[in-house]
N, C-alpha and C positions, 0 to 999 in steps of 0.2 A: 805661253809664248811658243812652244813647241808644236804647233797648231799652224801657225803661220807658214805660208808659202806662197808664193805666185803664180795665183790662179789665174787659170788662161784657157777656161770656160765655165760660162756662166748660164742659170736656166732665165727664163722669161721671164721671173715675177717682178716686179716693180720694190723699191728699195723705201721703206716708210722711211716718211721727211722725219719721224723721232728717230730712227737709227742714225740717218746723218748725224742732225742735229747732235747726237751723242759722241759722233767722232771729232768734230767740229769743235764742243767742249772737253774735251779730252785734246784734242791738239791748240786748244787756248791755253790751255794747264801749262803746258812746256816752257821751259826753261828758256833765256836768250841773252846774250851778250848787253850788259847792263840795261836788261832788262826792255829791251825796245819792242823786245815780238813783231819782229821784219813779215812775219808769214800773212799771208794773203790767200781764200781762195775763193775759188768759182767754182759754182757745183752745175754742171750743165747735164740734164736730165733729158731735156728734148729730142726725141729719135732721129729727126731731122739735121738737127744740130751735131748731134754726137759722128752722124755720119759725113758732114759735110770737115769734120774735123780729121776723122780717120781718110777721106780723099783725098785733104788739100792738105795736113797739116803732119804726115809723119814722114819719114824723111825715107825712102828707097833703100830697096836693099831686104829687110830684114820682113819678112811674110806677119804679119798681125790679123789675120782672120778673126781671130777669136776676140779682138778688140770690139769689134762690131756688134755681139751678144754681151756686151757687158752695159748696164742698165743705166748707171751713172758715171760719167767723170770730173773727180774732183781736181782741179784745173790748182797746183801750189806754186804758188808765186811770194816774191819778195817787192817789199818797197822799203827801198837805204835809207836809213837813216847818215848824214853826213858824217857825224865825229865817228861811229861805230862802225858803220858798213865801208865808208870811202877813207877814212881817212888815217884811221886804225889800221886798216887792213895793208895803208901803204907802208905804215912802218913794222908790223910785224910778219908780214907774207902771207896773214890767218887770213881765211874770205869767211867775216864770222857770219854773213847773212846766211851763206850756204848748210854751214855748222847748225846755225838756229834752224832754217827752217827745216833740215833734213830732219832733226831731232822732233820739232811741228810735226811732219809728214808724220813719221814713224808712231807718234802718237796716236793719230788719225787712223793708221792701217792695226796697230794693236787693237782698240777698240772696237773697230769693225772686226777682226779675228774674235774678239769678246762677244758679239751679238751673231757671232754664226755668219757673218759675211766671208768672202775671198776680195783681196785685191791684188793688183800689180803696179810695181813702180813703172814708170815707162818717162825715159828719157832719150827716146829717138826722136825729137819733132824737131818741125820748124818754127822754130819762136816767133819769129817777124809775121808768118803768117796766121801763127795760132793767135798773135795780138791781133793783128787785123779782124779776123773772123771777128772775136769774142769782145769788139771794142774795151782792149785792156791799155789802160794807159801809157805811155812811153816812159814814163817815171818807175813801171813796176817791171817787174823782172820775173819770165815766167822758168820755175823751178826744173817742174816735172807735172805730167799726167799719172796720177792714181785713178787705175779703172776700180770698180765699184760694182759688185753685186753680187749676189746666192751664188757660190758654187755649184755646178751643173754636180746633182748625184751620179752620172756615167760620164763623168771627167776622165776620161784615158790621158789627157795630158797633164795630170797632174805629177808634176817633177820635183818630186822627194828627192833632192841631190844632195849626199853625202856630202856631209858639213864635219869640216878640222875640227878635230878632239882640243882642247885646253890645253894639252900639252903643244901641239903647231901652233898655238896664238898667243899662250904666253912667249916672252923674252925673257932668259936669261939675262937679267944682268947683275947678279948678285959675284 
C-alpha cells in the first residue's frame, strides 16, 4: 500500500485488458451497504475518446496535461439503488452509494498499484457532459475519473507528500 500515489505521468505502452480486468475483479470483491454494489464502470481506452473527454469534460481552472498520456480511464460511477442509496440516506445523512463506491474505486487503484500500474483519482469534471459524451444513462451517477497506466520511469512529478503520522489521525477519546 505504501507504493500508491497519484501518478501524474505516464509512459506510452498500452494497459493489457488482463490487468484491467484484474482491477475490475478486485473492485467486484468490495464491500457495500446491504450489499447492492452501486458501483459501475467504464473503461474508455480509445485515444480519441480519452481526449475528447479531457477537452470537453474537466472543469477549468486546475492544468491536467498529464491527463492526456495516461492510456486508460476507468470512468466510476453509481446506480441507486432506492431503499439503500435514496432513501436510507434521507434518514441517516450517510450518502452510502458514495461510501460503496469509493471503497469499489480504491479497490480498483490498489490492485493496479499491485501489477505495477500508477493511477489518479480525479474529481474535477463535468458530469452532465462526461454523460453525454460516454452515453451514460441518467439513472447512473458518475463518481470520478480514475486515470490508468505505467508510470512514466522519469516522472519528476511524482508527489511523495508527507502523510499524518497515526498519532494526527487517531482521536483521543478515551
Amino acid at each position: 500500500m505504501s507504493h500508491r500515489y497519484s501518478c501524474r505521468a505516464y509512459d506510452k505502452r498500452d494497459v493489457p485488458d488482463e490487468l484491467i480486468q484484474n482491477c475490475l475483479e478486485a473492485a467486484r470483491l468490495a464491500p457495500s451497504a446491504c450489499n447492492k454494489q452501486p458501483w459501475r464502470f467504464a473503461i474508455v481506452k480509445k485515444p480519441e475518446l480519452r481526449e475528447k473527454i479531457y477537452l470537453k469534460c474537466l472543469l477549468p481552472g486546475i492544468s491536467m496535461d498529464w491527463l492526456r498520456d495516461a492510456p486508460v480511464f476507468a470512468i466510476l460511477c453509481a446506480e441507486k439503488n432506492f431503499l439503500t442509496h435514496k432513501a436510507a440516506p434521507f434518514i441517516s445523512g450517510i450518502p452510502y452509494h458514495y461510501i460503496d463506491c469509493g471503497i469499489a474505486g480504491e479497490h480498483f487503484v490498489l490492485a493496479a498499484t499491485a501489477q505495477g500500474l500508477g493511477t489518479c483519482w480525479i474529481g474535477w469534471f463535468k458530469e452532465k457532459a462526461l454523460k453525454k459524451l460516454l452515453n451514460i444513462p441518467s439513472t447512473i451517477t458518475v463518481i470520478s475519473i480514475i486515470s490508468l497506466g505505467f508510470p512514466s520511469t522519469t516522472d519528476s512529478n511524482v508527489r511523495r507528500t508527507e502523510r499524518k503520522s497515526i498519532k494526527e489521525i487517531l482521536l483521543n477519546i478515551s
